[in-house]
C-alpha positions as CSV (number, residue, x, y, z in Angstrom):
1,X,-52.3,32.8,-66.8
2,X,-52.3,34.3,-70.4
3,X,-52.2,38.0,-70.6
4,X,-55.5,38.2,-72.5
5,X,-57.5,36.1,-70.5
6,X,-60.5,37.6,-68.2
7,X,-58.5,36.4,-65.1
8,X,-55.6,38.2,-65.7
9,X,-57.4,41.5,-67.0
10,X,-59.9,41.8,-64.8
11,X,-58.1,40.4,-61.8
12,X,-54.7,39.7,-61.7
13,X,-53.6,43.1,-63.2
14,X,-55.9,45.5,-61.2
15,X,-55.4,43.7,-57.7
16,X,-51.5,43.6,-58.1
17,X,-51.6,47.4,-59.4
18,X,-53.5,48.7,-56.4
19,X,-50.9,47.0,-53.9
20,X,-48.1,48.2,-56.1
21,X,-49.9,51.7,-55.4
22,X,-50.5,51.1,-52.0
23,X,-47.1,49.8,-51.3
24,X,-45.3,52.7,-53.0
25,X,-47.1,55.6,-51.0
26,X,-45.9,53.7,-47.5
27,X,-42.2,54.6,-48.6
28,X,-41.3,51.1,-48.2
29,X,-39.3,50.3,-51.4
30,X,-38.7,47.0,-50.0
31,X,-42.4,46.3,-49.2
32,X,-43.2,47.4,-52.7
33,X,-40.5,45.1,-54.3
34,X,-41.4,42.1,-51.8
35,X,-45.7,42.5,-53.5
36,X,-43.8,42.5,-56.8
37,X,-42.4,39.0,-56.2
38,X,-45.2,37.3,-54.6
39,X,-47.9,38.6,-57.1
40,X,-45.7,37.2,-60.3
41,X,-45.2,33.4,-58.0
42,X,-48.7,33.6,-57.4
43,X,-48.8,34.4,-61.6
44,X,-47.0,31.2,-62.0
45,X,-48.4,29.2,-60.3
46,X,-51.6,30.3,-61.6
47,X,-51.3,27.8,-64.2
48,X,-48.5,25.3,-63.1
49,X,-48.4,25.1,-59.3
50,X,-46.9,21.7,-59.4
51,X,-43.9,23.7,-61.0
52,X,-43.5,26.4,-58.6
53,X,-41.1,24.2,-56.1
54,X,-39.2,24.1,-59.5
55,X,-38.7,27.4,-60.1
56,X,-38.0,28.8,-56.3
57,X,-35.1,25.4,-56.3
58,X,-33.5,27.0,-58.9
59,X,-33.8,30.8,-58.1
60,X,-32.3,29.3,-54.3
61,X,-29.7,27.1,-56.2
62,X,-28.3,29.7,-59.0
63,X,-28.4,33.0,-55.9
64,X,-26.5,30.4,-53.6
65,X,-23.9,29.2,-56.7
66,X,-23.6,33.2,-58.1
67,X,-22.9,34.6,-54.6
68,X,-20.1,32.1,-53.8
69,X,-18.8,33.3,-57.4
70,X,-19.0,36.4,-56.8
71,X,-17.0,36.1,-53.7
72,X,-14.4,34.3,-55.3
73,X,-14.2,33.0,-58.8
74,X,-13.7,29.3,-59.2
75,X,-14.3,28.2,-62.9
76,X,-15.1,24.2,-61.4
77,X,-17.4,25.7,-59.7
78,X,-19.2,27.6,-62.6
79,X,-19.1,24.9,-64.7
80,X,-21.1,22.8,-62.0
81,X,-23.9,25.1,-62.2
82,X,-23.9,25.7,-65.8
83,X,-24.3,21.6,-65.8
84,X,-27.0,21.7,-62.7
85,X,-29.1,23.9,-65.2
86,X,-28.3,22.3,-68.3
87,X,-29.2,19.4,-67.0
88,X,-32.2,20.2,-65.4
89,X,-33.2,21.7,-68.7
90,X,-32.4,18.9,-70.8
91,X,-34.2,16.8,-68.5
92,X,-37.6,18.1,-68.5
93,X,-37.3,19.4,-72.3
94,X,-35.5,16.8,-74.1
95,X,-35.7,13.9,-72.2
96,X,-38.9,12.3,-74.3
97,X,-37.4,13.1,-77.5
98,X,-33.9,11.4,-76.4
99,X,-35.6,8.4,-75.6
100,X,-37.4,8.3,-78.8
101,X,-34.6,8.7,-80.8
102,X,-32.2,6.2,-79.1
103,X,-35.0,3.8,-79.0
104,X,-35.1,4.3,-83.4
105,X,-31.2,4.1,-83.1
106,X,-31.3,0.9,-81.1
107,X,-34.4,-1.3,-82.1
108,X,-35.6,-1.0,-78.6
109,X,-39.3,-0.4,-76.9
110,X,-37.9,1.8,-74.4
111,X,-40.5,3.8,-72.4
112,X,-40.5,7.5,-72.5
113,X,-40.5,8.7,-68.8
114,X,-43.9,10.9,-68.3
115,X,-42.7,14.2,-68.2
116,X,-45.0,18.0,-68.3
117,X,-42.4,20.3,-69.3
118,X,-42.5,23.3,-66.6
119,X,-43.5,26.5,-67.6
120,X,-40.8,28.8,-68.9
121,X,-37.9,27.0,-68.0
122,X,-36.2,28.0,-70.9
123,X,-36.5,31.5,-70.1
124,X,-35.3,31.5,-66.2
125,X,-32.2,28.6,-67.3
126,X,-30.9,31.1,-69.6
127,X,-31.1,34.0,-67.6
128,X,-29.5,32.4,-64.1
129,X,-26.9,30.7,-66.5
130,X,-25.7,34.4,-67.8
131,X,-25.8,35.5,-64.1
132,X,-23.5,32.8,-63.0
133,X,-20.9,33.2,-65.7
134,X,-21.1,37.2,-65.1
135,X,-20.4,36.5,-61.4
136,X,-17.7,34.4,-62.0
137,X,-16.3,37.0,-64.2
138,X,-16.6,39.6,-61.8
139,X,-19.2,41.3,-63.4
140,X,-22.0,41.1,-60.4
141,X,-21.9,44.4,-58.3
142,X,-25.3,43.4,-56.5
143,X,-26.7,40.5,-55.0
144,X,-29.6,40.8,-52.5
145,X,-32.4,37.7,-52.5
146,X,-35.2,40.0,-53.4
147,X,-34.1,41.8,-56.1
148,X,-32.4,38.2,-57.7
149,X,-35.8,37.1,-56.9
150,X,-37.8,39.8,-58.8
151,X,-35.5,39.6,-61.7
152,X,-36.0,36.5,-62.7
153,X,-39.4,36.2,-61.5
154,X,-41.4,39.7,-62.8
155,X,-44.4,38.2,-64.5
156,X,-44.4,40.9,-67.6
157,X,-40.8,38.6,-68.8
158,X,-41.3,35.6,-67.3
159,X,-43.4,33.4,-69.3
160,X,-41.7,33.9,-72.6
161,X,-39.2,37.0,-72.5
162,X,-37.6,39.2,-72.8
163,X,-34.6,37.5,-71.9
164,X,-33.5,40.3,-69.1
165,X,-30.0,40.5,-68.0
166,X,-29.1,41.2,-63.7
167,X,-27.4,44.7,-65.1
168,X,-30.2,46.1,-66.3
169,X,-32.8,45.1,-63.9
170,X,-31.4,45.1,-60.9
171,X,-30.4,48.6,-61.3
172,X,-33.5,49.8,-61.4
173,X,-34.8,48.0,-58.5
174,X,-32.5,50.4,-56.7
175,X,-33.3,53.4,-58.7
176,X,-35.7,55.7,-57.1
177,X,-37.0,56.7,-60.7
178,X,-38.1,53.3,-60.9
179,X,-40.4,50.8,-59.3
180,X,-42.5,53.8,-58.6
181,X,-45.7,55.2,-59.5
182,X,-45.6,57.5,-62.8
183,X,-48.7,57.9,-64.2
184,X,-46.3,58.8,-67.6
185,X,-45.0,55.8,-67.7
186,X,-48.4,54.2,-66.9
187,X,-49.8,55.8,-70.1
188,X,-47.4,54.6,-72.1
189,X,-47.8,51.0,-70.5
190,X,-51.4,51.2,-71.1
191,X,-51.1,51.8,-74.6
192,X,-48.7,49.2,-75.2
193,X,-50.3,46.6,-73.4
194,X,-53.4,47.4,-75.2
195,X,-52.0,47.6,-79.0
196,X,-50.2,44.3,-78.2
197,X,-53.3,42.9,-77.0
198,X,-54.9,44.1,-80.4
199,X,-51.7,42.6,-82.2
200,X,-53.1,38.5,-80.5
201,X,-56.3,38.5,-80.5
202,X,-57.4,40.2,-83.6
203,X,-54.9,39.7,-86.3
204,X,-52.6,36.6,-84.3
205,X,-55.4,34.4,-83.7
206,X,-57.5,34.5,-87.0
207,X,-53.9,33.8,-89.2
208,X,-53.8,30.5,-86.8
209,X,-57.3,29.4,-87.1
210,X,-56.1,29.4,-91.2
211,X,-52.7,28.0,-91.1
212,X,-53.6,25.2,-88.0
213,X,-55.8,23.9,-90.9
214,X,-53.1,24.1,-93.7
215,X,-50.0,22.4,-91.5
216,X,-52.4,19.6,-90.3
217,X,-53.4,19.3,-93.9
218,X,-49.5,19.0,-94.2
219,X,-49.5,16.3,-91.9
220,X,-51.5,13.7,-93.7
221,X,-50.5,15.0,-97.9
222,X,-48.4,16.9,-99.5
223,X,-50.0,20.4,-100.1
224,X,-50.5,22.2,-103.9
225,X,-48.4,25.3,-104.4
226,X,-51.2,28.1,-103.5
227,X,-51.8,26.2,-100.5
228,X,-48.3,25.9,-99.1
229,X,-47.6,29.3,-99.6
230,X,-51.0,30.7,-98.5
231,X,-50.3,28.6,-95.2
232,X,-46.5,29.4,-95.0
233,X,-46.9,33.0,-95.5
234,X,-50.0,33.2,-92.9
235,X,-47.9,31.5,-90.5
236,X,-45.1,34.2,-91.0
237,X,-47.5,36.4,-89.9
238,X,-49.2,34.7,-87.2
239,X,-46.0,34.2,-85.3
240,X,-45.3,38.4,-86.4
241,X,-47.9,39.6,-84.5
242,X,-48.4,37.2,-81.7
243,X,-44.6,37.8,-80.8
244,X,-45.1,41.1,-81.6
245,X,-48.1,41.8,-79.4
246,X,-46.6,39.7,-76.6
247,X,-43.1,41.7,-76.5
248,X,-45.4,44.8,-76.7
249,X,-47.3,43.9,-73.7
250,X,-44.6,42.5,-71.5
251,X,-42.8,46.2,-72.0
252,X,-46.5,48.1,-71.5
253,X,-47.0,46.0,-67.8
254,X,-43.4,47.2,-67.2
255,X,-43.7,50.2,-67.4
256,X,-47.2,50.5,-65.8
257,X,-44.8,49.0,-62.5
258,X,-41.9,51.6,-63.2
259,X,-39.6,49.4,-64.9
260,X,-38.0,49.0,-68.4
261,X,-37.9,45.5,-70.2
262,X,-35.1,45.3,-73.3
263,X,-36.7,45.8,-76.9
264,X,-37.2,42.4,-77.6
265,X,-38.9,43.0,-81.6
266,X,-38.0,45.6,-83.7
267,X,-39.5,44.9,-86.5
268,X,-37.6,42.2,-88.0
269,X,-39.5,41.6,-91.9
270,X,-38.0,44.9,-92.7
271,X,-34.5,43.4,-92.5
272,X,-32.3,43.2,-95.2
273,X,-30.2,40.3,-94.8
274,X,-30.3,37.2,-92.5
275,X,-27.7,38.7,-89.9
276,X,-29.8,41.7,-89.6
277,X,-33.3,39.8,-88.8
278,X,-31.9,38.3,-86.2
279,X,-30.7,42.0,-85.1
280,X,-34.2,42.5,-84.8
281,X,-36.4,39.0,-83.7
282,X,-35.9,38.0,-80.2
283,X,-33.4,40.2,-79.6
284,X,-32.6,39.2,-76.6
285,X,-32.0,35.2,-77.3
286,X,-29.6,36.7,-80.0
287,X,-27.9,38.8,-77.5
288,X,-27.4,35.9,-75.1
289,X,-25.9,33.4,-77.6
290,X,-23.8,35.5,-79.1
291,X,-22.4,36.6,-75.7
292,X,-22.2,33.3,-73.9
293,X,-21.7,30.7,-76.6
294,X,-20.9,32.3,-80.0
295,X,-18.3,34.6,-78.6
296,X,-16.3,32.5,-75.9
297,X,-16.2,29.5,-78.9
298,X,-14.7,31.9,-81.4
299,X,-12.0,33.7,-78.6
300,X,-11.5,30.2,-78.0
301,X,-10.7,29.0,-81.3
302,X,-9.0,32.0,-82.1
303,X,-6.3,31.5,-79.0
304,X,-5.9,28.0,-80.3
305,X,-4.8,29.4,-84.2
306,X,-2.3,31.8,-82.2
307,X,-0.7,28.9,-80.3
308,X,-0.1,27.0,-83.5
309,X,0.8,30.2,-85.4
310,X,-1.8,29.5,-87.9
311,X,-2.8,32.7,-90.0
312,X,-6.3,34.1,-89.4
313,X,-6.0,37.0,-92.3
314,X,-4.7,37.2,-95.9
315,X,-4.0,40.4,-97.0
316,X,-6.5,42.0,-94.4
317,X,-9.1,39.0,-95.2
318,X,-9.9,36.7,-93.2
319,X,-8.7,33.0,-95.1
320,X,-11.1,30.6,-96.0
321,X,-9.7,28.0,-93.3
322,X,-9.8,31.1,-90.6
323,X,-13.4,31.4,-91.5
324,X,-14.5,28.0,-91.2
325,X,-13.2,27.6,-88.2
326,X,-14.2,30.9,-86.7
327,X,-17.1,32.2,-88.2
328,X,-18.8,29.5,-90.0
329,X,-18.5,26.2,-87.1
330,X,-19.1,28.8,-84.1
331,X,-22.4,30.0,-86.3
332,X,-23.7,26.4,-86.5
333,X,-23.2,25.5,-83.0
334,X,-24.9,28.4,-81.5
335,X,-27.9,28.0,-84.9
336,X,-28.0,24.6,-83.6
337,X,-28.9,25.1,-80.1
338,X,-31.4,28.0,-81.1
339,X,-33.2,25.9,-82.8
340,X,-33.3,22.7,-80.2
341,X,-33.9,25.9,-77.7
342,X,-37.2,26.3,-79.2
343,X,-38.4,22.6,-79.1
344,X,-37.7,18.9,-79.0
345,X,-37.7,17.4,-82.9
346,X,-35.8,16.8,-85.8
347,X,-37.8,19.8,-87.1
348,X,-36.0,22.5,-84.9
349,X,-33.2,20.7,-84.8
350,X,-33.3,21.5,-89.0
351,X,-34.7,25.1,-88.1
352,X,-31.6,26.0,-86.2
353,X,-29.2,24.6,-89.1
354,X,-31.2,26.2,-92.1
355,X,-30.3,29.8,-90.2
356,X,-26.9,28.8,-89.5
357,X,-26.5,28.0,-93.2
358,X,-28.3,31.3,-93.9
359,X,-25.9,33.2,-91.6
360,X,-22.7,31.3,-92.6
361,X,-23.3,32.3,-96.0
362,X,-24.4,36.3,-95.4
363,X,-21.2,36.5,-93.4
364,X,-19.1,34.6,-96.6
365,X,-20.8,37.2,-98.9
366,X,-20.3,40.3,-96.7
367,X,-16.3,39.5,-96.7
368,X,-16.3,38.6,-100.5
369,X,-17.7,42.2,-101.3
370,X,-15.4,43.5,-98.9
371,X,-12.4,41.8,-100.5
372,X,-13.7,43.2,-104.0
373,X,-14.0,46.4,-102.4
374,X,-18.0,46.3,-103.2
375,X,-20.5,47.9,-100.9
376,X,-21.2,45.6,-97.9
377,X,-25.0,47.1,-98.0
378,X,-27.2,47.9,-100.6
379,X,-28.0,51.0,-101.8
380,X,-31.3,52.5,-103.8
381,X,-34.9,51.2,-103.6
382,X,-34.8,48.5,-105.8
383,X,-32.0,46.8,-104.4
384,X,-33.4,47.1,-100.8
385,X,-36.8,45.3,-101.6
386,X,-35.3,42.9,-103.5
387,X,-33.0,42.2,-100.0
388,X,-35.9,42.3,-97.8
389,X,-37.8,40.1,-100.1
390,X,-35.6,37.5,-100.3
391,X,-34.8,37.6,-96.3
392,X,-38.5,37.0,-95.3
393,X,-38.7,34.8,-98.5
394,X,-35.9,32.5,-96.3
395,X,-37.1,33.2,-92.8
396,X,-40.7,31.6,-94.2
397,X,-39.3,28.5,-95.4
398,X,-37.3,28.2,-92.2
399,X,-40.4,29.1,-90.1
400,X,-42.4,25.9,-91.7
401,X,-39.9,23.3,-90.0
402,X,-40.6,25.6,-87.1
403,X,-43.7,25.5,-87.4
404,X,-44.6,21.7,-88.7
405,X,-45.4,18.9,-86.3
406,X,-42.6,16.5,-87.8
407,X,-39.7,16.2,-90.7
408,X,-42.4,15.1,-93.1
409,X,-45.2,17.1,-92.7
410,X,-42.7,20.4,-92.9
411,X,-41.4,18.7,-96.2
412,X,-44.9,18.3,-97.6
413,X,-45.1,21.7,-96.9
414,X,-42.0,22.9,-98.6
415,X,-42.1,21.1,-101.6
416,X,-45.7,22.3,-102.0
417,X,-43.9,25.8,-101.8
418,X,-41.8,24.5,-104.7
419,X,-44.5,23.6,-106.9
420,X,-43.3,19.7,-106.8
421,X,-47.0,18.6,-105.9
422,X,-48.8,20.9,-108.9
423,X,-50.8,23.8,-109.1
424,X,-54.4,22.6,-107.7
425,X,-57.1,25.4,-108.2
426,X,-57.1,27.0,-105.2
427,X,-60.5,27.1,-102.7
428,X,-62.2,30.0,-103.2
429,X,-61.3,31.8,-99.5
430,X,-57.7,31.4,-101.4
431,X,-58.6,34.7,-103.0
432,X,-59.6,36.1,-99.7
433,X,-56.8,35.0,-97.8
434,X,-54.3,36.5,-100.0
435,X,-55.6,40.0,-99.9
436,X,-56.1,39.6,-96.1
437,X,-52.1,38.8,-96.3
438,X,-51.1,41.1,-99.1
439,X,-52.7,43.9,-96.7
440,X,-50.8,43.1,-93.9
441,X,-47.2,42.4,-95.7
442,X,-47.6,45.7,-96.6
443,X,-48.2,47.0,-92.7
444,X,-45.3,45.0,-91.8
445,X,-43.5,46.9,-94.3
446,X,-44.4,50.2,-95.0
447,X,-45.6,51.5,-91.4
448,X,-43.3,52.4,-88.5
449,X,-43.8,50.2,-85.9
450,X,-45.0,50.7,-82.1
451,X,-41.3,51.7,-80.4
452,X,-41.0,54.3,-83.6
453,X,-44.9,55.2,-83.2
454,X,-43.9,55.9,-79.9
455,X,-40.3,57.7,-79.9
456,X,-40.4,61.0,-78.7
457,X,-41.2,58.9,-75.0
458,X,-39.9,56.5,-72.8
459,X,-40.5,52.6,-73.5
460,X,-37.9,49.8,-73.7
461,X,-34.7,49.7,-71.6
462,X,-32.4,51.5,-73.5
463,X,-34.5,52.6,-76.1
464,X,-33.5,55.6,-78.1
465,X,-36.0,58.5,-77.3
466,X,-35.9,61.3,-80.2
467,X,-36.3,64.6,-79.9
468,X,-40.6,65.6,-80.0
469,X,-41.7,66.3,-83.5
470,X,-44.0,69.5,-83.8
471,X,-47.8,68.8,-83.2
472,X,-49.8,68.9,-86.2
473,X,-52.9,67.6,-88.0
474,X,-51.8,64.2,-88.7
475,X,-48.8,64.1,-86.7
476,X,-50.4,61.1,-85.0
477,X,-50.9,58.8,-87.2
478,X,-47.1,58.5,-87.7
479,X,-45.9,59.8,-84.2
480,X,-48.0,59.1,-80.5
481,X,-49.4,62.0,-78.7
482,X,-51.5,62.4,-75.7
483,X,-54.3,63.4,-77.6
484,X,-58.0,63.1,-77.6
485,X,-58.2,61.4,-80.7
486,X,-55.4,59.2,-79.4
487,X,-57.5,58.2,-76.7
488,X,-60.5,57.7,-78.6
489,X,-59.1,55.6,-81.0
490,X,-57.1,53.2,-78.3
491,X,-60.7,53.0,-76.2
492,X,-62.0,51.8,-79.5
493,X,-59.3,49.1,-80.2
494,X,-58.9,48.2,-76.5
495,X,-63.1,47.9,-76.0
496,X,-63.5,45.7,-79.1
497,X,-60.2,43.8,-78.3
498,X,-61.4,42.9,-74.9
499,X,-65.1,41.6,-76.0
500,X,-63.2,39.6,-78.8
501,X,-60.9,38.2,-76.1
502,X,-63.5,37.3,-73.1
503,X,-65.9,35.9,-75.7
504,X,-64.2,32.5,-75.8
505,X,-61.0,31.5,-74.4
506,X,-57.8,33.1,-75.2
507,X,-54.9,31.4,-77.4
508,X,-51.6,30.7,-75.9
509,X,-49.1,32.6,-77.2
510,X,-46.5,30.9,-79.4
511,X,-43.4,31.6,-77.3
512,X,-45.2,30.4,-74.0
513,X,-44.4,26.8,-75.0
514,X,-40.3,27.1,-74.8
């Protein structure tokens, strides 16, 4: 069930908030969390019911595993049900693609098993994977069924994120400022839900009816040099605001239920170097790799350098052969499995390896400068567009192999982008599409976005909340107030968002397929 279909808007949301209201004025805090959980399995398996025995297995499974842990920390154990869900992953992601290849590799007409990959598997692996290893670690203070339940089922994260962690969900399950009716926070929900609703189905959607064209162009030619970067470019922003808009929702329908989500977007075209964009894009996939795969590899490494008394630093720097082994094979791992984290293909697989090698070599730069003494950011205007320029410049090229259906049709893109296949005059709705894109680079850049828009109140989990600016005239177009003109002009978005979105049927979001 897509958040901007008919069936969740005029059904699924209203009936579930009316319980949740209903629930909550009996006093019953249990009752209220037990409606939670059964409206978001009934939201699953909305659309995949044949996956719901899936998804309760493993909620059963990983509760069963982490509670043993907890109890009493047994690293086989862990690593059993790290494989369990590893494997289960691997198995319903990569399975078809493994055959393929080792059938190429071998000559052989093997037969790819028939596999539909369950809905957001990805998302509820990762998240019962950090629970175990936090458990084993000690780190688990709570562990009742229905809140484990809840957190990994609540339908606002669910489909495609945020990534939530146990510590700062299952808090608030307990929390009696939370999981409750405040018709604050329900405000704010509202007008989240409905600018990220906006975000999908009027600016998402008509960028992919565009660049669907270009990258199936891609797939049977290599494109001219307007073309490719018209249709790289448009894709950039596709993926922007459909992300955007879905991470902007999924924190609104929080909040209308009383509970936080993590910032999951923070406006990551505005970054300045590689290492910060992924600072701000998925936030919370970054946070998880780094904290259960890039970290324990480099502590790892690093203990095996002590034991052979190998120098990590030279002169307060790290060496060259420290930062190989620590910084630079520990960024490609975890690069590697984002990218085969987002799909099955060669094409990811080159994603994930084109931002490791953009990462490796930030982090090289950032210590050169620092062993020159040189400023490790840069200062003054020019200098920081030219940054920001050339990070989205490489997060676009990356984004094509992301984006592409295969190796080649990504390359007929790229090398279009390099002017390798000429200059072709462009179509005529060339001109029109680059001012349509031009205009909306320049939103991406020069506007503050929602979470700033919104500031002086509460939003995501953890969210810095500023002090309230003074009211003025136009105070509102750069900070949110509840004013009437506030209203008005979020009834006029939301009424001519919702007759966009019911008049035909309603594009999946990008992240709903990992």
């Amino acid at each position: 069930m897509l958040f901007s279909s008919s069936a969740f808007i005029v059904y699924f949301l209203p009936i579930t908030l009316l319980g949740f209201l209903l629930f909550s004025a009996t006093g019953l805090r249990r009752l209220v969390l037990a409606w939670l959980t059964l409206c978001s399995l009934i939201f699953y398996a909305w659309g995949a019911a044949e996956n719901l025995p899936l998804l309760i297995g493993s909620m059963l499974f990983n509760y069963v595993v982490g509670g043993q842990l907890r109890k009493r920390p047994n690293r086989a154990l862990l690593v059993f049900g790290i494989c369990v869900n590893v494997g289960l992953l691997a198995y319903y992601k990569y399975a078809i693609w493994g055959v393929g290849v080792a059938s190429s590799l071998f000559s052989a007409d093997w037969a790819a098993p028939n596999i539909i990959l369950p809905l957001a598997i990805s998302f509820f692996t990762f998240k019962q994977i950090a629970y175990l290893v936090d458990a084993e670690d000690g780190e688990v203070t709570e562990h009742d069924f229905l809140n484990y339940c809840l957190f990994i089922t609540f339908f606002p994260q669910l489909i495609a994120g945020p990534i939530t962690h146990h510590r700062e969900m299952l808090t608030q399950f307990d929390d009696p400022d939370h999981v409750c009716p405040r018709w604050d926070l329900m405000a704010i929900g509202a007008t989240l839900f409905l600018v990220g609703l906006f975000k999908k189905v009027m600016i998402a959607d008509p960028f992919g009816s565009y660049t669907s064209l270009v990258f199936e162009a891609a797939r049977r030619a290599p494109l001219p040099l307007i073309e490719a970067w018209l249709g790289a470019v448009g894709y950039a922003l596709q993926i922007y605001f459909d992300f955007s808009g879905y991470c902007d929702m999924a924190i609104g329908l929080g909040l209308m239920f009383g509970i936080q989500l993590p910032l999951n977007f923070n406006s990551p075209y505005k970054a300045k170097s590689i290492i910060e964009y992924w600072r701000r894009w998925h936030m919370t996939l970054t946070r998880f790799l780094t904290a259960y795969i890039y970290n324990p590899m480099t502590t790892a490494l690093s203990r095996r350098r002590m034991a052979r008394a190998e120098p990590i630093m030279s002169g307060g720097i790290m060496n060259p052969a420290a930062f190989a082994q620590l910084v630079a094979f520990p960024m490609m791992v975890t690069m590697l499995v984002a990218g085969v984290w987002h799909g099955a293909g060669w094409q990811f697989v080159i994603f994930g390896l084109l931002h490791g090698f953009y990462l490796v070599t930030a982090h090289a730069w950032r210590r050169y400068k620092k062993a020159r003494g040189l400023p490790l950011d840069d200062a003054g205007k020019v200098r920081v567009a030219c940054s920001v320029l050339l990070t989205f410049v490489c997060v676009t090229i990356a984004l094509v192999f992301f984006r592409a259906a295969d190796v080649s049709s990504a390359m007929n893109v790229v090398s279009g982008m390099a002017g390798l296949n000429g200059v072709k005059p462009p179509p005529e709705i060339a001109a029109y599409l680059g001012t349509i894109i031009a205009i909306f680079l320049f939103v991406v850049w020069a506007f503050p976005n929602l979470y700033e828009w919104l500031g002086a109140y509460p939003t995501a989990f953890d969210f810095k909340v500023r002090d309230r600016e003074p009211t003025g005239r136009w105070t509102w177009l750069i900070v949110w107030q509840p004013r009437v003109v506030t209203g008005l002009i979020l009834g006029v978005i939301g009424a001519l968002t919702l007759l966009r979105s019911f008049s035909g049927a309603p594009a999946e979001f990008i992240y709903s397929q990992f």
